[in-house]
N, C-alpha and C positions, 0 to 999 in steps of 0.2 A: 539344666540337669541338676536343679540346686537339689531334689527332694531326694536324689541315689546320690549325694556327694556323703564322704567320703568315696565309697567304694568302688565310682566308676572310674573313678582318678585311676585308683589304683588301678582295676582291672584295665583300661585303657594304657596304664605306661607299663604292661605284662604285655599285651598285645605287641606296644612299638618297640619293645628291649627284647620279648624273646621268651619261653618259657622256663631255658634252663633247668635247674635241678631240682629249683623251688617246692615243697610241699605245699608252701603258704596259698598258692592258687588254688592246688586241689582243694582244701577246705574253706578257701574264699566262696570255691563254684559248689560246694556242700556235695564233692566228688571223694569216691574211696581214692587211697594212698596210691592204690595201683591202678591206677586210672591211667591208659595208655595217654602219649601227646595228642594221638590223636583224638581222642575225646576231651581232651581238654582245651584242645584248641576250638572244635567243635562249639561244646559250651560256652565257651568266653566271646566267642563273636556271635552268638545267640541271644545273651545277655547283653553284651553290648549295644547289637542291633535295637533291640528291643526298649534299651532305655531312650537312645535316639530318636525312637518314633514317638512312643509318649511323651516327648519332651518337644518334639518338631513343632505341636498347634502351639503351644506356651512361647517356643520363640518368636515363632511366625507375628504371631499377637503381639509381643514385645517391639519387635521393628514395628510394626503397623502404629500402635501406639505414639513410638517416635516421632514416624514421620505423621501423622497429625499433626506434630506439632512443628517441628523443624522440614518439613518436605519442600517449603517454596520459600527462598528467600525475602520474594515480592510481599507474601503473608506476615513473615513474621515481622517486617519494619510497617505494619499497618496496625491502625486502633481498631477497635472493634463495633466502628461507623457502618454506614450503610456497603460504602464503598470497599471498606476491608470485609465484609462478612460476604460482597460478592466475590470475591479476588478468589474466594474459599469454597466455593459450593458451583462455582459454573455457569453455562447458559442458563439450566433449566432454572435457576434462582432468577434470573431478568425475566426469563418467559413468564415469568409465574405475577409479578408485577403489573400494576394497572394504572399507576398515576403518569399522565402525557408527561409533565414536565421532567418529572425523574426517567423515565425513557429517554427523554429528551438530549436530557445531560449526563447523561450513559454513551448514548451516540456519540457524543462529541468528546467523552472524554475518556470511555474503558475501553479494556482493551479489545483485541481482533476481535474473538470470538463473543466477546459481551457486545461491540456494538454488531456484531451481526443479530444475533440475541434480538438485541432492542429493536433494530429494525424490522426485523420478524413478525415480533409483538405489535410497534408502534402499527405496520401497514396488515396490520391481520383482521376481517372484513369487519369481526364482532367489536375492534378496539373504532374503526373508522368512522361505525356506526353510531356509535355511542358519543364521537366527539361531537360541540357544538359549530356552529360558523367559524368564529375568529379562532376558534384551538384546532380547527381544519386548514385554517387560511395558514396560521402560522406552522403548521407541520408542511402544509405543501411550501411556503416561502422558504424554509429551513432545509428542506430536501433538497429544494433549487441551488440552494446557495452552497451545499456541501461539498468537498472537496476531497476525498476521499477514495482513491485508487483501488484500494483492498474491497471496499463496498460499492463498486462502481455497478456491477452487475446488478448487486439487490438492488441498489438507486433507482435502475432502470425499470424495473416490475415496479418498485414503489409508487414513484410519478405516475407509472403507466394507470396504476392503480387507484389515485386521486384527481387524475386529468378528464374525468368522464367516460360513459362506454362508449359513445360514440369516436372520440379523438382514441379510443384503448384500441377498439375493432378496426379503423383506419390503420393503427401502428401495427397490428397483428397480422394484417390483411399484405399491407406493404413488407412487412418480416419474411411473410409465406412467400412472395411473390420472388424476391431477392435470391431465398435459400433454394426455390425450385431450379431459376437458373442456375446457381451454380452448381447442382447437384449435375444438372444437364451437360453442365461444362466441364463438371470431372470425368463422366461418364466419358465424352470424348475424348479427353484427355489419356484415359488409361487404354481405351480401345484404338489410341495413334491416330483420331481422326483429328484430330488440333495439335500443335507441339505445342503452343500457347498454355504455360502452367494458369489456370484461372485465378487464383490468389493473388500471384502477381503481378497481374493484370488489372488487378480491382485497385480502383481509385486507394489511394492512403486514409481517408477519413471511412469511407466502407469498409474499408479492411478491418480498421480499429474498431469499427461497431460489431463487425460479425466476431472477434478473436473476443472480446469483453464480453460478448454474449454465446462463449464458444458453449456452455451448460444447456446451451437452448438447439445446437446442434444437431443436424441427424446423424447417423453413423456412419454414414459414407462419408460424411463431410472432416468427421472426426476422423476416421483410417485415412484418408487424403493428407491432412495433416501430420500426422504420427509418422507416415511413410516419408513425408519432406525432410523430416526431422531425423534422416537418416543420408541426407544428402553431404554436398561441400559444407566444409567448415563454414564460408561464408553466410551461405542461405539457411545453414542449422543457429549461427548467431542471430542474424535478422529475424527468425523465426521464434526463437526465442527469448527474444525482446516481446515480441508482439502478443508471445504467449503468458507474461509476467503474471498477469491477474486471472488466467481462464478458470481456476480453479477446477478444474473436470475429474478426475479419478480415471477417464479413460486414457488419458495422458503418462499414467505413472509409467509402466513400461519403458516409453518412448524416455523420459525425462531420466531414467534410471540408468539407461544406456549412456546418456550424456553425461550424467554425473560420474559415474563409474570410469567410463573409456574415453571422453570429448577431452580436448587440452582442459588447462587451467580453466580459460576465458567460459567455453561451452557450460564447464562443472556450476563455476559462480551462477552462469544464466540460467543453470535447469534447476541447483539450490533455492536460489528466487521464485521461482517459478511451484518446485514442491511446496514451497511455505504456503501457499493459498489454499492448497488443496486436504478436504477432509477426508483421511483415508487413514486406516491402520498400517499401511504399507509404508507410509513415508515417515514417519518416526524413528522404527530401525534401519531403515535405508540413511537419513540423515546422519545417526549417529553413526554408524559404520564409516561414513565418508567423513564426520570430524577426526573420531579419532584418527583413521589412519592418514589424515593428511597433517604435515609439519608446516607449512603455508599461512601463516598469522590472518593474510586477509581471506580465505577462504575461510579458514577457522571463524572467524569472527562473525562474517554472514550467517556460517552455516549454522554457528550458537545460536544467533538470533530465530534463525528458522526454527530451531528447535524448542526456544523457548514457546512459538507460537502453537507446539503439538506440547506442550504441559512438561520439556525438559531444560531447567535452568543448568543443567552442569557445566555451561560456559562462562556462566556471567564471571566468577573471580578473573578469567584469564580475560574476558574483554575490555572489565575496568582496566586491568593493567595495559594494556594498550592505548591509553590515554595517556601515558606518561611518553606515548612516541614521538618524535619530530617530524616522520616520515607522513605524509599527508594523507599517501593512498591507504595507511594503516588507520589513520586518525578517521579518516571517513566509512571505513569499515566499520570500528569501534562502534561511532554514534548510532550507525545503522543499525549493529547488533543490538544497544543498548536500547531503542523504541522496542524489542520486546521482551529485553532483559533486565534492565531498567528500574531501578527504585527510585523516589523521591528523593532518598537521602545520595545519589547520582546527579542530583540537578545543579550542586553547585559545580562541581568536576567539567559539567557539561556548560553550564552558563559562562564559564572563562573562555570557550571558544566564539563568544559572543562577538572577539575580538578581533579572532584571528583575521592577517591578512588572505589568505586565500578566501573568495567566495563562494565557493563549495563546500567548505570547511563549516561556513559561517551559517550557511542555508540552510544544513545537514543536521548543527546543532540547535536552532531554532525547532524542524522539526522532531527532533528528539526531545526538546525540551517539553512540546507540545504531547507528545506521549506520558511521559512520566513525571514531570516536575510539575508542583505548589507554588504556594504562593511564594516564596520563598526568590524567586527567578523572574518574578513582576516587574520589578523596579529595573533589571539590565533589559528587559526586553524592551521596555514604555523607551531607555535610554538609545535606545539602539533605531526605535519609532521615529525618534525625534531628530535622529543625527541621518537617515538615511534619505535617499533621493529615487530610488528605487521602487516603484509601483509595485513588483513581484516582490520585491523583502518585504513590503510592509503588511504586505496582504498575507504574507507566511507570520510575520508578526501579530498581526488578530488572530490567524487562525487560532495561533496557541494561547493568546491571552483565551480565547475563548473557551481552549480545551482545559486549559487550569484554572479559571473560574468554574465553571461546569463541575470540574472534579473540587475544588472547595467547598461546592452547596454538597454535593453527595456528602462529605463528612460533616457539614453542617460549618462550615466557615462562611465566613463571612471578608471579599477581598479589600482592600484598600481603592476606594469611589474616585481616589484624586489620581491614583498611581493606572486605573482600567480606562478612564478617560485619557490619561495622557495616551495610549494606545487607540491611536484614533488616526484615521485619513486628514489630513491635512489639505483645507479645501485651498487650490490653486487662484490665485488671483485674476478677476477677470479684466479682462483688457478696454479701456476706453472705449468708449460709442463716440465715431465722429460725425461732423455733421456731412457726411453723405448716408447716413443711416439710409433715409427713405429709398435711396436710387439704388441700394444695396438688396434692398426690402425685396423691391422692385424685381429686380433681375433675376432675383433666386425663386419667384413666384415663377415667373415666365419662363425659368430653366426649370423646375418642377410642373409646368403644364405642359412642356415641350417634350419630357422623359416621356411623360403619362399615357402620350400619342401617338409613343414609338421613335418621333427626332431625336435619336442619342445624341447626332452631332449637334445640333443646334441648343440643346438642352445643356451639353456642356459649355460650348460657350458661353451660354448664359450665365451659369455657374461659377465658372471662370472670372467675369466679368463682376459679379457679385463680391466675391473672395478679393477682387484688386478693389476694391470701392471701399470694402470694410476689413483690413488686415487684422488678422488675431479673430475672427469671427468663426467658430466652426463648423458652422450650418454646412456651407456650401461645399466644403472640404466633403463631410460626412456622406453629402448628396452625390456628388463626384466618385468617394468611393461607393458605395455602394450601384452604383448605376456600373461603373466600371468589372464589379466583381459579379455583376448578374449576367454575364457578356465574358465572362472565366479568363478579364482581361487583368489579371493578377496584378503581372508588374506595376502600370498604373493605378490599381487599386489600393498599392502598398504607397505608392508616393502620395496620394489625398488621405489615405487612412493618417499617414505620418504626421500631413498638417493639419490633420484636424485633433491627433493627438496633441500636437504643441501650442493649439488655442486652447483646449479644454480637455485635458486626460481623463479627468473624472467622468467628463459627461459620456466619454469612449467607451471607460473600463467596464464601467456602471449597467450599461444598455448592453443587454444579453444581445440583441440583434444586432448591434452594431461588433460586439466582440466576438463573436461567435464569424462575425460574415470577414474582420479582420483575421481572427486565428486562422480561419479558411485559405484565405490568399495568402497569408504567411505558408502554409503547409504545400499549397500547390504550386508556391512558385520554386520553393525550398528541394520540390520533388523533381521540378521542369531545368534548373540549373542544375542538380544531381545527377539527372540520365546525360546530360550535356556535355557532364567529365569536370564541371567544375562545383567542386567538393567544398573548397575554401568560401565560395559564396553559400553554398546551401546552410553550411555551419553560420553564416555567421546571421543569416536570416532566422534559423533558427533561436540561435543566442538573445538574440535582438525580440522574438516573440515571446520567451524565458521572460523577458525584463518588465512583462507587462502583468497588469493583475488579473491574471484568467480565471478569476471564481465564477464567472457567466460564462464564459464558456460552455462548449457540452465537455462530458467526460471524455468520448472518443478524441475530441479535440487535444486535451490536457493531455493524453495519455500518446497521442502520435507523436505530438512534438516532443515529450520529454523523450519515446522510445526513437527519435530518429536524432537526439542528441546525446545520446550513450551510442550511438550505433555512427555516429561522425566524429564523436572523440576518440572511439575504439580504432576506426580508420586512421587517425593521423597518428594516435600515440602505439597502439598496439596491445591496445588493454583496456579491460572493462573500465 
């Protein structure tokens, strides 16, 4: 209102004290002496109004301006690199991009909604077309290899999308087939002809596949779901574990009621859960549940989610929760901070590099992997170096990976001595003795005996192999896997184990062999859980945790981590 100052002042502090006896107004408002109050009041909130409106675009404009410039914290602690000018402008600035490699290490290293972005682009027909052999070979090896819960779904059209149409139309064909029966089996389900709920009834690794690809959905299948989610506490937390990543907008409803009315435990579950989902709905729903909740670790998540829909007004209160000792606060924190997060957060966060808890430690590695430089290289290689742990170290590349990636975006350059230290440490192999050949021998003639159908005699053979040559992991490998084609789990887990303790690499490494391992981990973990014994499922699972599942499939990664938030909630009582 600079351009009516003095005068609106004035008239404005007549307005809030009163008109009294004053003549001064009357000839302020260029009204005769005997101007009733009532036209003078008339006039003065006439004029008042009016200067208000003219002045309303100028201010509007003024905030706008502002926050240009100050609106995102994340922004303003960036240069004005490739990487800060995306942080500023959105998807539509990734989409608009062409070079693979810069796609590439967007993926890996911006944030939610940029690598969805890049993944968008990278698998978009005209980008696939265009790439040569080896920038196709390496985009599909890079897809394979990613790890990434939030992008689990695209992953899945991606690959589907570079594996040829033949292996595409087999996937598509098997999807149709899958989603028909169960649609058949709600239908009896709601009309009493089964009591049998179908969902949980479907194997644990189906389940994961259909909830990760719930966007792919029909809508009966989607109402089935929504309706469950209105059941016991129990089955609405299980349920909503499984629904962390679905991403769907048909869900908000359902998730909304949870958040709003479900205990603590359900609100955290369905918070998670909104974060995925693109919808205008969940933004104001989020923030209404920050505010009105006083609960630090809710708070913390729910920032986090918030920051994923474009609202940081959490981040000052979540860094301050770094200064807590209390653990379940401390893990909230990091959580929030992967998407509230600055660079200049990475040292605050690299000191939990230390912590005794390994949840703590896990939590802050992947947060580091979200938002910190180079700057966090040198604790991470040290942390490479000192652990024993296949699953830390494999969460350790990830992130050197993702803060090199985001280094090149700004045009750095990381330390060659410091990204190599960050490296699998190849296990030593075990002496060849001289029964090599009779070892040779047996594991040929247990692999002709499988081949024929003699399971038993095949193991034998195998058996006999493995005692001829100790430390060998051939036979071990052959054993499980023959065991686990036969959904004979438990033995599958005890040759998977010893062929893990002759050669881990060669385990982790081989998508088919880790993939057929994580399998029997999940179904044995499922077979002692209906059993009533809780304390083994957990610790089968924990035990599968400690391995490096980046071959894995997604649905795999994504069961076992959800049925170990859903075994530790069982014994402690909380998410």
């Amino acid at each position: 209102m600079n351009r009516f100052e003095p005068r609106v002042e004035r008239l404005m502090a007549i307005l809030r004290d009163g008109i009294g006896e004053s003549q001064d107004v009357r000839t302020e408002l260029s009204l005769r002496d005997d101007a009733t109050d009532d036209d003078v009041a008339r006039s003065l909130v006439q004029i008042v109004s009016a200067c208000a409106v003219a002045t309303a675009g100028e201010t509007e404009s003024t905030k706008e301006d502002l926050s240009e410039e100050t609106d995102d914290p994340r922004r303003s602690a960036l240069d004005g690199s490739l990487l800060g000018q995306l942080e500023g402008k959105g998807e539509s600035a990734v989409e608009a991009l062409d070079d693979t490699s810069t796609l590439m290490a967007i993926l890996r290293a911006g944030r939610l909604n940029q690598r969805r972005a890049a993944l968008r682009r990278l698998t978009r027909g005209v980008v696939s077309r265009s790439l040569r052999g080896d920038e196709l070979k390496a985009l599909a090896n890079m897809l394979d290899g990613l790890r990434d819960a939030d992008l689990e779904y695209e992953l899945i059209h991606a690959r589907l999308g570079l594996i040829g149409r033949r292996a595409a139309r087999a996937d598509r064909e098997a999807w149709e087939r899958r989603i028909g029966e169960l649609e058949a089996a709600i239908e009896e389900f709601w009309e009493a002809a089964s009591h049998d709920e179908p969902l949980a009834s479907t194997a644990s690794e189906s389940r994961a596949q259909l909830l990760l690809r719930f966007r792919d959905l029909p809508d009966l299948v989607a109402s089935h779901v929504s309706a469950l989610l209105e059941g016991d506490a129990d089955r609405q937390h299980a349920l909503l574990l499984s629904l962390r990543h679905a991403g769907d907008p048909r869900l908000v409803p359902a998730l909304k009621a949870a958040l709003e009315d479900g205990g603590p435990m359900l609100a955290l579950d369905a918070a998670r859960a909104l974060r995925r989902i693109d919808d205008p709905r969940v933004r104001p729903m989020l923030a209404g549940a920050y505010e009105r909740s006083p609960r630090d670790v809710f708070r913390a998540i729910v920032g986090g989610a918030l920051a994923d829909h474009g609202d940081d007004r959490a981040l000052d209160y979540v860094r301050g929760l770094l200064e807590r000792e209390d653990d379940e606060a401390l893990l909230a924190a990091l959580e929030g901070l992967e998407s509230l997060g600055t660079a200049e957060d990475g040292e605050a966060v690299a000191r939990f590099l230390e912590h005794a808890n390994p949840l703590v430690l896990r939590r802050a590695v992947r947060t580091l992997a979200r938002i910190s430089d180079g700057r966090s290289l040198p604790k991470l290689a040290a942390l490479a170096r000192e652990t024993r742990s296949s699953s830390l170290r494999a969460e350790v590349e990830e992130a050197r990976d993702a803060i090199v990636a985001r280094m090149e975006l700004r045009g750095e350059e990381p330390d060659v001595n410091i990204t190599q230290a960050i490296a699998v440490v190849e296990e030593e192999r075990p002496a060849i003795g001289g029964k090599r050949f009779a070892a040779w021998r047996s594991f040929v003639i247990g692999q002709l005996w499988l081949a024929v159908g003699a399971r038993n005699a095949g193991i034998r053979r195998l058996e006999r192999a493995a005692a001829l040559r100790p430390g060998w992991a051939s036979p071990h490998i052959a054993m499980g896997l023959a065991h686990a084609s036969k959904s004979h789990h438990a033995q599958a887990l005890g040759a998977f184990r010893r062929a893990l303790e002759a050669d881990r690499r060669r385990v982790e490494r081989n998508p088919i062999l880790i993939r057929a391992l994580a399998r029997s981990f999940i179904a044995r973990a499922e077979q002692v859980e209906r059993e009533g014994r809780a304390d083994v499922a957990r610790g089968l699972v924990n035990e599968a945790l400690t391995l490096d599942l980046r071959w894995a499939s997604g649905p795999q990664r994504f069961e076992l981590e959800r049925r170990r938030v859903a075994l530790s909630s069982r014994k402690l009582g909380a998410p």
